[in-house]
N, C-alpha and C positions, 0 to 999 in steps of 0.2 A: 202295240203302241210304238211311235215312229220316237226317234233318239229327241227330237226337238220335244216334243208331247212329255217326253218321260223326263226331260230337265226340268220344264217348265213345272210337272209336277214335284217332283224333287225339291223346287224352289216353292211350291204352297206347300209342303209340309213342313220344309224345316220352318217359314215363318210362321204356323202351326204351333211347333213346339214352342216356338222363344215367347208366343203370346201366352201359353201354356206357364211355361215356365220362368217368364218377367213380368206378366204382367202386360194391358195396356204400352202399345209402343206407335208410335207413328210411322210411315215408310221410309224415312230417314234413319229414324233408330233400327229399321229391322235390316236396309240396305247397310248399312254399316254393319251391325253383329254379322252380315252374310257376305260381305269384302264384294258384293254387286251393285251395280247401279238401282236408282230407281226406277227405272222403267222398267226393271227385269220385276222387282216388286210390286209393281204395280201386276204386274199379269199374273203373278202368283196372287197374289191379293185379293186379284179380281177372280180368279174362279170360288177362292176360299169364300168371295160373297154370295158369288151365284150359288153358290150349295148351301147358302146359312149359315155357315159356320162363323162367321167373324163379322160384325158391323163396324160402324162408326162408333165410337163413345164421347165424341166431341171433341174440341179445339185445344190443341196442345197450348198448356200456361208456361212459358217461360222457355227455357232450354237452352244449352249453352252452345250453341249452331246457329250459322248463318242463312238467312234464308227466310222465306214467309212458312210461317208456322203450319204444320199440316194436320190434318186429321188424324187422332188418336186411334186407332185399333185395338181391339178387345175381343175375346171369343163373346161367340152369344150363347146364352144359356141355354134359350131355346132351341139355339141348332141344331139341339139332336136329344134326344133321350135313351133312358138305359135301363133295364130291370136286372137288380141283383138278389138272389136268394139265398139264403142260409138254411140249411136242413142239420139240427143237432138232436138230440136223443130225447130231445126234451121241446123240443119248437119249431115251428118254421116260419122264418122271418122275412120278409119281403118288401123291397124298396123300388120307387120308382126315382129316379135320381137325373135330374136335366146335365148340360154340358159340362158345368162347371163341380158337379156330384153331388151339388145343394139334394137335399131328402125333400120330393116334391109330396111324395104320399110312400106313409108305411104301416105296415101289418104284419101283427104280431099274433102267432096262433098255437094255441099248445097242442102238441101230438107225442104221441108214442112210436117212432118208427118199428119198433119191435114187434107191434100190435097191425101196423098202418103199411102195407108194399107199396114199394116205388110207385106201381102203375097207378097206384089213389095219390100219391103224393102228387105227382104229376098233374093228377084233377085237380086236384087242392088248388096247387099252383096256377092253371089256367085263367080256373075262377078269378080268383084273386087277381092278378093280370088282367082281364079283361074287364072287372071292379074298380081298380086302378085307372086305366086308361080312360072308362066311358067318364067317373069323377073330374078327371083332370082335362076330360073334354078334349083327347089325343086319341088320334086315327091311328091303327097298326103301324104307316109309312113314318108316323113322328118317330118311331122307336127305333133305335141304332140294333136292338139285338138282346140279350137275356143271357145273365152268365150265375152258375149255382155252386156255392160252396158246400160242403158234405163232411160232417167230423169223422174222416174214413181216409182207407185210400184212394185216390183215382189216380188211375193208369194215363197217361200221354194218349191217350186213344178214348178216355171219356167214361170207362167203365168203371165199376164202384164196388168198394169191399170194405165192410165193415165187421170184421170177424165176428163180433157178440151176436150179430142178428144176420140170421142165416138165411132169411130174403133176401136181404140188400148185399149179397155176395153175388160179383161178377154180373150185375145191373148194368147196361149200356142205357145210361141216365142220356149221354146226350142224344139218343137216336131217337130217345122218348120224347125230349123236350124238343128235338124239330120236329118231330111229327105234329105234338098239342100246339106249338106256338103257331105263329104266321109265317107267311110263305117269304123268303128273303131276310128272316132275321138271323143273325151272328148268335150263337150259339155255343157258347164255353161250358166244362164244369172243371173245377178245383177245386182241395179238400182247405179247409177252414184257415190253417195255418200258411198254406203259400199265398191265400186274399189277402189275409190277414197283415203278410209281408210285403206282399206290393203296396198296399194299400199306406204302409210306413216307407215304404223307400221313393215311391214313386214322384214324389215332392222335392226329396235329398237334393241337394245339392252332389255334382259328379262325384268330389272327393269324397263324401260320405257313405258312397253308395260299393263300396271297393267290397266291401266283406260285410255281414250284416248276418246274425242269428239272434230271429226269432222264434221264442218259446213262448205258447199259447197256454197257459192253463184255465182246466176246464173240470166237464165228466171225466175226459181220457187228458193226455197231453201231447199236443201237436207241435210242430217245430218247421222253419222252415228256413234256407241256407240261399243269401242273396250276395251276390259277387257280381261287381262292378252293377246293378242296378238291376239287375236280371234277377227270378228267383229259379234254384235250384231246384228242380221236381225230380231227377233221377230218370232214368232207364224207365222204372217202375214205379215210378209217382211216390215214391217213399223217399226222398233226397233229404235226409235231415231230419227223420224222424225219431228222436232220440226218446219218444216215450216209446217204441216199440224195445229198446234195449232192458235186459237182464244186468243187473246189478253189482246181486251180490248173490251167496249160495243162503241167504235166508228167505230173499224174493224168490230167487230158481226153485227152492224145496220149497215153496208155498205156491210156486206155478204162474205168480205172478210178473206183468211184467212193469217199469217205470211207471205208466201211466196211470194201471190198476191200482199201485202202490200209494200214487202220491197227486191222485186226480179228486175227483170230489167223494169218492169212496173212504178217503183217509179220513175226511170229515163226517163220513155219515153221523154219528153219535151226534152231533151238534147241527146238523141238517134237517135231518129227519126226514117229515113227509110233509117238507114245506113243497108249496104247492111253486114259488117261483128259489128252487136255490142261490140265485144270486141275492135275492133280499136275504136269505138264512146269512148268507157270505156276507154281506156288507154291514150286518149286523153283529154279526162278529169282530169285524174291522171297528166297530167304533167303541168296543170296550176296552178303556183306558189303561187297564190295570186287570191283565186274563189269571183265570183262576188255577191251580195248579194243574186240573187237568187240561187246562185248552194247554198250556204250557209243554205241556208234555208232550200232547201232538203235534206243537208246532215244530218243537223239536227233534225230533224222529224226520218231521216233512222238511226242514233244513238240514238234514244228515241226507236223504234221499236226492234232492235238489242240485246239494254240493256233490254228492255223488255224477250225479248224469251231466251237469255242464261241466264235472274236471273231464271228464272222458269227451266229450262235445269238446271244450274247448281242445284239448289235446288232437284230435281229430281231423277239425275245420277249421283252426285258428283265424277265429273270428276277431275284428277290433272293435265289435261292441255288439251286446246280449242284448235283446230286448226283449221285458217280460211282458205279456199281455193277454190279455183273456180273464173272465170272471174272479178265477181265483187270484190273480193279480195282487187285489184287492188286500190280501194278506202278505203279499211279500213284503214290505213296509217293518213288519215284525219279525220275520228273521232274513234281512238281508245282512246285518251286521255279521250274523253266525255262520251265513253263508259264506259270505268276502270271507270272514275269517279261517274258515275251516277250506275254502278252495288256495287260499295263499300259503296254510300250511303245508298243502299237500302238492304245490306248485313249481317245478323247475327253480331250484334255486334262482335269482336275480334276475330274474322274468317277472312281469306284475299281469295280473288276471286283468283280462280287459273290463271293460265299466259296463258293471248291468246295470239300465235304464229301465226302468217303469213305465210302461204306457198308458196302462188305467185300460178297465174290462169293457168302459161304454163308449170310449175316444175311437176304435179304432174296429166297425162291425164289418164281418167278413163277408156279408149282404152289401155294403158297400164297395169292399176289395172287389168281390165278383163282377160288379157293375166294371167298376174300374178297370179290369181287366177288359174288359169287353167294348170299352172306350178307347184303350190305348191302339188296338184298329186304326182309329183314325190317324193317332200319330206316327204309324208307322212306313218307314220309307221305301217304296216299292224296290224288290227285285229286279238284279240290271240284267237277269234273264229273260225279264218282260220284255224287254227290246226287241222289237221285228228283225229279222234278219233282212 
Protein backbone atom coordinates (compact mmCIF):
# COMPACT_ATOMS: atom_id res chain seq x y z
CA UNK A 1 0.00 0.00 0.00
CA UNK A 2 1.63 3.29 -1.33
CA UNK A 3 1.88 6.22 1.72
CA UNK A 4 -0.98 8.24 -0.11
CA UNK A 5 -3.41 4.97 -0.15
CA UNK A 6 -2.63 4.34 3.46
CA UNK A 7 -3.55 8.00 4.65
CA UNK A 8 -6.36 8.18 2.74
CA UNK A 9 -7.42 5.04 4.41
CA UNK A 10 -6.41 6.05 7.82
CA UNK A 11 -8.68 8.99 6.98
CA UNK A 12 -12.12 6.24 6.13
CA UNK A 13 -11.47 4.81 9.24
CA UNK A 14 -11.03 7.21 11.73
CA UNK A 15 -14.53 8.77 10.11
CA UNK A 16 -15.62 5.14 10.61
CA UNK A 17 -15.22 5.24 14.26
CA UNK A 18 -16.59 8.92 15.03
CA UNK A 19 -19.85 7.66 12.97
CA UNK A 20 -19.43 4.54 15.18
CA UNK A 21 -19.10 6.56 18.02
CA UNK A 22 -21.36 9.93 17.48
CA UNK A 23 -23.58 9.04 15.64
CA UNK A 24 -24.94 10.46 12.28
CA UNK A 25 -22.49 13.36 11.30
CA UNK A 26 -22.23 15.25 8.03
CA UNK A 27 -18.68 15.95 6.27
CA UNK A 28 -18.43 19.07 8.08
CA UNK A 29 -18.88 17.72 11.44
CA UNK A 30 -16.54 14.73 10.72
CA UNK A 31 -13.81 17.31 8.84
CA UNK A 32 -13.74 19.21 11.79
CA UNK A 33 -13.54 16.34 14.72
CA UNK A 34 -10.49 15.22 12.12
CA UNK A 35 -8.77 19.04 12.08
CA UNK A 36 -8.93 18.22 7.84
CA UNK A 37 -10.58 19.55 5.13
CA UNK A 38 -13.42 18.52 3.31
CA UNK A 39 -12.28 17.18 0.44
CA UNK A 40 -9.88 15.05 2.21
CA UNK A 41 -13.39 13.67 3.68
CA UNK A 42 -15.06 13.39 1.01
CA UNK A 43 -12.48 10.70 -0.34
CA UNK A 44 -12.43 8.99 2.84
CA UNK A 45 -16.18 8.95 2.77
CA UNK A 46 -16.27 7.96 -0.56
CA UNK A 47 -14.62 4.65 -0.37
CA UNK A 48 -16.36 3.99 3.17
CA UNK A 49 -19.64 4.12 0.42
CA UNK A 50 -18.19 2.09 -2.26
CA UNK A 51 -17.79 -0.82 0.44
CA UNK A 52 -21.33 -0.28 1.99
CA UNK A 53 -20.42 0.82 4.95
CA UNK A 54 -21.92 4.27 5.40
CA UNK A 55 -24.87 5.98 3.42
CA UNK A 56 -26.63 8.93 3.38
CA UNK A 57 -29.35 9.38 6.05
CA UNK A 58 -30.58 12.52 4.89
CA UNK A 59 -30.41 16.40 5.11
CA UNK A 60 -28.88 17.92 8.05
CA UNK A 61 -31.67 20.14 10.25
CA UNK A 62 -30.25 23.03 11.65
CA UNK A 63 -26.58 23.47 12.89
CA UNK A 64 -24.61 26.10 14.04
CA UNK A 65 -22.06 26.36 10.80
CA UNK A 66 -21.97 28.27 7.98
CA UNK A 67 -22.52 27.04 4.79
CA UNK A 68 -25.36 25.05 2.77
CA UNK A 69 -26.31 22.12 4.88
CA UNK A 70 -24.86 18.68 3.84
CA UNK A 71 -25.77 15.29 3.86
CA UNK A 72 -25.94 13.41 6.94
CA UNK A 73 -23.76 10.21 7.24
CA UNK A 74 -24.55 7.20 9.18
CA UNK A 75 -23.17 3.68 9.19
CA UNK A 76 -25.50 1.20 7.21
CA UNK A 77 -26.66 -1.55 8.86
CA UNK A 78 -26.60 -3.67 6.12
CA UNK A 79 -23.05 -3.07 5.35
CA UNK A 80 -21.93 -5.83 6.81
CA UNK A 81 -23.01 -8.75 9.03
CA UNK A 82 -21.61 -10.78 11.93
CA UNK A 83 -22.26 -14.27 13.55
CA UNK A 84 -21.47 -14.57 17.23
CA UNK A 85 -21.68 -17.68 19.30
CA UNK A 86 -21.91 -18.66 22.75
CA UNK A 87 -21.06 -22.29 23.76
CA UNK A 88 -21.81 -22.72 27.83
CA UNK A 89 -22.26 -26.11 29.57
CA UNK A 90 -25.70 -25.87 29.29
CA UNK A 91 -26.38 -24.18 25.64
CA UNK A 92 -25.29 -22.92 22.50
CA UNK A 93 -26.44 -19.61 21.57
CA UNK A 94 -26.21 -18.18 18.26
CA UNK A 95 -26.76 -14.60 16.56
CA UNK A 96 -26.62 -13.23 13.50
CA UNK A 97 -26.20 -9.46 14.11
CA UNK A 98 -26.12 -6.58 11.10
CA UNK A 99 -23.56 -3.40 11.48
CA UNK A 100 -25.02 -1.80 13.92
CA UNK A 101 -25.25 -5.44 16.28
CA UNK A 102 -29.14 -5.08 16.16
CA UNK A 103 -30.12 -9.28 16.61
CA UNK A 104 -31.21 -9.92 12.92
CA UNK A 105 -31.89 -13.74 13.73
CA UNK A 106 -31.05 -16.01 17.00
CA UNK A 107 -31.00 -19.53 18.35
CA UNK A 108 -31.13 -20.92 21.17
CA UNK A 109 -30.24 -24.76 21.61
CA UNK A 110 -29.64 -26.75 24.68
CA UNK A 111 -26.50 -29.15 24.73
CA UNK A 112 -24.46 -30.86 27.01
CA UNK A 113 -20.82 -30.15 26.05
CA UNK A 114 -19.70 -32.93 28.45
CA UNK A 115 -21.85 -35.37 26.40
CA UNK A 116 -21.37 -33.31 22.90
CA UNK A 117 -17.14 -32.91 21.34
CA UNK A 118 -16.20 -29.82 19.65
CA UNK A 119 -16.03 -31.46 16.24
CA UNK A 120 -20.34 -31.89 16.73
CA UNK A 121 -20.39 -28.69 18.07
CA UNK A 122 -18.87 -27.24 15.32
CA UNK A 123 -21.79 -29.11 13.09
CA UNK A 124 -24.31 -27.87 15.28
CA UNK A 125 -22.85 -24.51 14.66
CA UNK A 126 -22.62 -24.65 10.71
CA UNK A 127 -26.04 -25.80 10.53
CA UNK A 128 -27.39 -23.27 12.29
CA UNK A 129 -25.31 -20.60 10.31
CA UNK A 130 -26.25 -21.55 7.05
CA UNK A 131 -30.20 -21.56 8.64
CA UNK A 132 -29.56 -18.16 9.56
CA UNK A 133 -28.18 -16.82 6.46
CA UNK A 134 -30.56 -18.75 3.81
CA UNK A 135 -33.82 -17.09 6.42
CA UNK A 136 -32.34 -13.72 6.18
CA UNK A 137 -31.80 -14.31 2.50
CA UNK A 138 -27.71 -13.43 2.93
CA UNK A 139 -25.17 -14.87 0.66
CA UNK A 140 -21.86 -16.10 2.60
CA UNK A 141 -19.92 -12.47 1.02
CA UNK A 142 -22.87 -10.38 3.23
CA UNK A 143 -21.02 -11.81 6.39
CA UNK A 144 -17.95 -9.89 7.81
CA UNK A 145 -16.77 -13.36 9.65
CA UNK A 146 -18.06 -15.45 12.96
CA UNK A 147 -16.48 -14.95 16.34
CA UNK A 148 -17.33 -17.85 19.35
CA UNK A 149 -17.28 -17.34 23.06
CA UNK A 150 -16.50 -20.51 25.24
CA UNK A 151 -17.19 -20.61 29.34
CA UNK A 152 -13.30 -21.90 29.47
CA UNK A 153 -10.12 -20.83 28.63
CA UNK A 154 -8.84 -19.77 25.22
CA UNK A 155 -5.31 -19.19 24.65
CA UNK A 156 -4.37 -15.98 22.27
CA UNK A 157 -3.83 -18.72 19.56
CA UNK A 158 -7.56 -19.89 19.60
CA UNK A 159 -7.29 -23.22 21.59
CA UNK A 160 -9.85 -24.21 24.26
CA UNK A 161 -9.66 -25.63 27.94
CA UNK A 162 -12.18 -26.41 29.85
CA UNK A 163 -10.94 -28.45 32.74
CA UNK A 164 -14.24 -30.37 33.93
CA UNK A 165 -14.61 -31.89 30.46
CA UNK A 166 -11.85 -33.55 29.27
CA UNK A 167 -12.80 -33.38 25.45
CA UNK A 168 -12.73 -29.82 25.19
CA UNK A 169 -9.15 -29.68 26.56
CA UNK A 170 -6.61 -28.13 24.13
CA UNK A 171 -9.54 -27.91 21.26
CA UNK A 172 -8.08 -25.66 18.27
CA UNK A 173 -11.81 -24.35 18.12
CA UNK A 174 -10.66 -21.84 15.51
CA UNK A 175 -8.94 -24.01 12.98
CA UNK A 176 -12.22 -25.97 13.24
CA UNK A 177 -14.45 -23.06 12.56
CA UNK A 178 -12.31 -21.86 9.36
CA UNK A 179 -12.41 -25.19 8.08
CA UNK A 180 -16.75 -25.40 8.54
CA UNK A 181 -17.29 -21.87 7.91
CA UNK A 182 -16.79 -19.98 4.40
CA UNK A 183 -13.88 -19.23 2.61
CA UNK A 184 -12.66 -15.62 3.59
CA UNK A 185 -14.55 -15.21 6.69
CA UNK A 186 -12.68 -13.47 10.17
CA UNK A 187 -12.73 -15.99 12.50
CA UNK A 188 -12.23 -15.26 16.47
CA UNK A 189 -12.84 -17.40 19.52
CA UNK A 190 -12.94 -15.77 23.28
CA UNK A 191 -14.03 -17.19 26.53
CA UNK A 192 -17.33 -15.68 27.68
CA UNK A 193 -16.11 -13.03 30.08
CA UNK A 194 -13.66 -11.01 27.83
CA UNK A 195 -17.02 -10.76 25.01
CA UNK A 196 -18.73 -10.19 27.74
CA UNK A 197 -16.39 -7.12 28.52
CA UNK A 198 -15.89 -5.70 25.39
CA UNK A 199 -19.19 -5.87 24.74
CA UNK A 200 -19.67 -3.15 28.08
CA UNK A 201 -16.70 -1.03 27.26
CA UNK A 202 -16.83 -0.83 23.71
CA UNK A 203 -19.48 1.95 23.77
CA UNK A 204 -17.55 3.83 26.89
CA UNK A 205 -16.79 6.79 26.43
CA UNK A 206 -12.48 7.11 26.41
CA UNK A 207 -12.42 8.33 30.21
CA UNK A 208 -14.46 5.23 31.29
CA UNK A 209 -12.72 2.93 29.56
CA UNK A 210 -9.10 3.50 31.66
CA UNK A 211 -9.67 0.33 34.00
CA UNK A 212 -12.73 -1.82 34.01
CA UNK A 213 -13.36 -5.42 35.87
CA UNK A 214 -15.82 -7.47 34.72
CA UNK A 215 -17.27 -10.43 36.77
CA UNK A 216 -19.53 -12.77 34.84
CA UNK A 217 -21.39 -15.03 37.07
CA UNK A 218 -22.67 -18.01 36.05
CA UNK A 219 -22.19 -22.32 36.20
CA UNK A 220 -18.42 -21.29 36.83
CA UNK A 221 -17.35 -17.50 37.30
CA UNK A 222 -15.57 -15.64 34.68
CA UNK A 223 -13.87 -12.23 34.79
CA UNK A 224 -12.16 -10.18 32.61
CA UNK A 225 -9.56 -7.01 33.09
CA UNK A 226 -10.13 -3.86 30.55
CA UNK A 227 -7.58 -0.92 30.50
CA UNK A 228 -7.79 2.06 28.63
CA UNK A 229 -10.63 0.07 26.23
CA UNK A 230 -8.73 -2.89 25.49
CA UNK A 231 -9.65 -6.29 27.28
CA UNK A 232 -6.90 -8.05 29.13
CA UNK A 233 -6.66 -11.86 27.85
CA UNK A 234 -3.10 -12.59 29.35
CA UNK A 235 -0.16 -14.50 28.02
CA UNK A 236 -2.60 -17.40 28.39
CA UNK A 237 -5.94 -16.24 27.91
CA UNK A 238 -6.55 -16.39 31.74
CA UNK A 239 -5.90 -12.41 32.27
CA UNK A 240 -8.35 -11.90 35.10
CA UNK A 241 -9.64 -14.83 36.10
CA UNK A 242 -10.40 -14.58 39.49
CA UNK A 243 -12.78 -17.57 39.65
CA UNK A 244 -9.94 -19.77 38.93
CA UNK A 245 -8.41 -18.40 42.39
CA UNK A 246 -8.31 -20.53 45.98
CA UNK A 247 -9.74 -18.61 48.82
CA UNK A 248 -9.37 -19.76 51.70
CA UNK A 249 -7.94 -23.26 53.50
CA UNK A 250 -11.80 -24.29 53.81
CA UNK A 251 -12.28 -24.06 49.79
CA UNK A 252 -8.41 -25.44 49.36
CA UNK A 253 -9.35 -28.58 51.90
CA UNK A 254 -12.51 -29.21 49.91
CA UNK A 255 -10.39 -28.87 46.60
CA UNK A 256 -12.43 -26.36 45.43
CA UNK A 257 -11.91 -23.49 43.50
CA UNK A 258 -13.84 -19.56 43.52
CA UNK A 259 -16.05 -20.58 40.91
CA UNK A 260 -17.01 -24.12 41.95
CA UNK A 261 -17.63 -22.44 45.40
CA UNK A 262 -19.91 -19.70 44.54
CA UNK A 263 -21.07 -20.36 40.72
CA UNK A 264 -24.46 -22.08 40.19
CA UNK A 265 -23.40 -25.10 42.24
CA UNK A 266 -23.76 -22.95 45.48
CA UNK A 267 -27.30 -22.82 44.42
CA UNK A 268 -27.93 -26.28 43.59
CA UNK A 269 -30.59 -27.08 46.47
CA UNK A 270 -32.79 -24.34 44.97
CA UNK A 271 -32.00 -25.19 41.23
CA UNK A 272 -32.47 -28.39 40.97
CA UNK A 273 -33.05 -30.03 37.72
CA UNK A 274 -34.63 -27.06 36.15
CA UNK A 275 -34.45 -27.58 32.77
CA UNK A 276 -33.42 -23.60 31.91
CA UNK A 277 -31.31 -22.40 35.36
CA UNK A 278 -31.64 -18.91 34.84
CA UNK A 279 -35.55 -19.12 35.22
CA UNK A 280 -34.65 -21.44 38.60
CA UNK A 281 -32.31 -17.95 39.19
CA UNK A 282 -34.86 -15.28 38.41
CA UNK A 283 -37.32 -16.83 40.42
CA UNK A 284 -35.48 -16.78 43.12
CA UNK A 285 -34.72 -13.03 42.59
CA UNK A 286 -38.20 -12.18 42.85
CA UNK A 287 -39.00 -13.46 46.37
CA UNK A 288 -39.55 -10.56 48.38
CA UNK A 289 -38.82 -11.60 51.68
CA UNK A 290 -36.16 -15.37 51.33
CA UNK A 291 -36.56 -17.80 53.83
CA UNK A 292 -33.98 -18.57 56.30
CA UNK A 293 -32.39 -21.09 54.26
CA UNK A 294 -32.07 -19.08 51.05
CA UNK A 295 -30.70 -16.50 53.58
CA UNK A 296 -28.16 -18.45 54.65
CA UNK A 297 -26.81 -19.26 51.34
CA UNK A 298 -26.85 -16.05 50.26
CA UNK A 299 -24.83 -15.41 52.92
CA UNK A 300 -21.87 -17.59 52.89
CA UNK A 301 -22.13 -16.49 48.72
CA UNK A 302 -21.54 -12.64 49.92
CA UNK A 303 -18.59 -13.94 52.37
CA UNK A 304 -17.12 -15.71 49.08
CA UNK A 305 -17.74 -12.73 46.76
CA UNK A 306 -16.28 -10.21 49.23
CA UNK A 307 -13.66 -12.45 49.53
CA UNK A 308 -12.42 -12.79 45.60
CA UNK A 309 -13.04 -9.02 44.58
CA UNK A 310 -10.94 -7.63 47.94
CA UNK A 311 -7.98 -9.87 46.43
CA UNK A 312 -9.25 -8.63 42.57
CA UNK A 313 -9.56 -5.41 43.72
CA UNK A 314 -6.10 -5.22 45.57
CA UNK A 315 -4.55 -6.87 42.55
CA UNK A 316 -5.94 -4.69 39.47
CA UNK A 317 -7.23 -1.83 40.98
CA UNK A 318 -10.03 -1.40 39.05
CA UNK A 319 -12.24 1.93 39.09
CA UNK A 320 -15.29 0.13 38.69
CA UNK A 321 -16.67 -3.73 38.93
CA UNK A 322 -19.08 -4.75 36.84
CA UNK A 323 -21.36 -7.73 37.81
CA UNK A 324 -22.83 -9.53 34.96
CA UNK A 325 -23.99 -12.95 33.93
CA UNK A 326 -27.23 -15.03 34.98
CA UNK A 327 -26.48 -14.98 38.54
CA UNK A 328 -26.24 -11.31 38.58
CA UNK A 329 -29.59 -11.48 39.04
CA UNK A 330 -29.00 -12.07 42.82
CA UNK A 331 -26.56 -9.61 43.51
CA UNK A 332 -29.21 -6.90 44.24
CA UNK A 333 -29.53 -9.11 47.81
CA UNK A 334 -26.30 -9.13 49.02
CA UNK A 335 -24.53 -6.23 47.49
CA UNK A 336 -24.98 -4.16 50.81
CA UNK A 337 -23.07 -7.27 52.83
CA UNK A 338 -20.73 -7.18 50.30
CA UNK A 339 -19.79 -3.06 50.01
CA UNK A 340 -19.95 -3.78 53.68
CA UNK A 341 -17.75 -6.53 54.39
CA UNK A 342 -15.05 -5.41 51.35
CA UNK A 343 -14.82 -1.72 53.08
CA UNK A 344 -14.17 -3.40 56.27
CA UNK A 345 -11.38 -5.24 55.25
CA UNK A 346 -10.23 -2.27 52.91
CA UNK A 347 -6.86 -0.10 53.26
CA UNK A 348 -7.76 2.26 55.63
CA UNK A 349 -9.18 5.77 53.83
CA UNK A 350 -9.30 4.21 50.49
CA UNK A 351 -12.99 3.55 49.26
CA UNK A 352 -13.83 0.21 47.16
CA UNK A 353 -14.57 1.20 43.75
CA UNK A 354 -18.49 1.04 42.65
CA UNK A 355 -19.82 -2.35 41.64
CA UNK A 356 -22.48 -1.80 38.98
CA UNK A 357 -24.93 -4.31 38.01
CA UNK A 358 -25.37 -5.13 34.41
CA UNK A 359 -28.32 -7.52 34.51
CA UNK A 360 -27.69 -11.40 33.05
CA UNK A 361 -29.95 -10.71 29.56
CA UNK A 362 -28.48 -6.81 28.79
CA UNK A 363 -25.13 -7.96 27.87
CA UNK A 364 -24.81 -11.79 25.70
CA UNK A 365 -21.36 -12.83 25.03
CA UNK A 366 -22.95 -14.27 21.46
CA UNK A 367 -23.17 -10.64 21.04
CA UNK A 368 -19.61 -9.66 22.54
CA UNK A 369 -18.26 -12.28 20.05
CA UNK A 370 -19.93 -10.66 17.14
CA UNK A 371 -18.59 -7.60 18.19
CA UNK A 372 -15.31 -8.54 18.53
CA UNK A 373 -15.22 -9.52 15.08
CA UNK A 374 -16.72 -6.21 13.95
CA UNK A 375 -14.16 -4.16 15.49
CA UNK A 376 -12.05 -5.50 12.25
CA UNK A 377 -13.43 -2.95 10.57
CA UNK A 378 -12.63 -0.27 12.96
CA UNK A 379 -9.40 -0.89 13.18
CA UNK A 380 -6.40 1.32 11.97
CA UNK A 381 -4.05 -0.38 9.58
CA UNK A 382 -0.32 -0.95 10.48
CA UNK A 383 2.22 1.93 9.18
CA UNK A 384 4.33 -1.30 8.48
CA UNK A 385 1.83 -1.90 5.60
CA UNK A 386 3.53 0.99 3.81
CA UNK A 387 5.57 0.03 0.68
CA UNK A 388 8.84 0.64 0.99
Amino acid sequence: MTTTRLLRHVNSQKCLRLLRDKGPQSKADLARELGVTKTTVGYAVGELMDAGLVVEAGVEQGGGYRGRPGNVLSLNSNGAFFVGVEVTPEHLLAVLCDFSLAIVRRVNVPIKISEMPAEDVVERVKSIVDAMLRESRLADSDVYGLGMSVSGIVTPAGKVFIPPVRSWNDVDLTVMLTAAMPSGWVIKCCNDAAATAFLISEPLPEREKESLLVLVLASGIGSAVVRNGIVDRGAHGVAGEIGLMRLSDELSQSGKTFQEGAGYAHFAKFIGAAKDPEDALNALAAIAEPDTELLEVLSIWSDRLAAALLNAIYLLDPAVIVVSGPLSVLYPKVADKVAERLQAKFIPGLSVPPIVVDGPGQRLPAVGAAALIREDLFLLPAFSSVAA
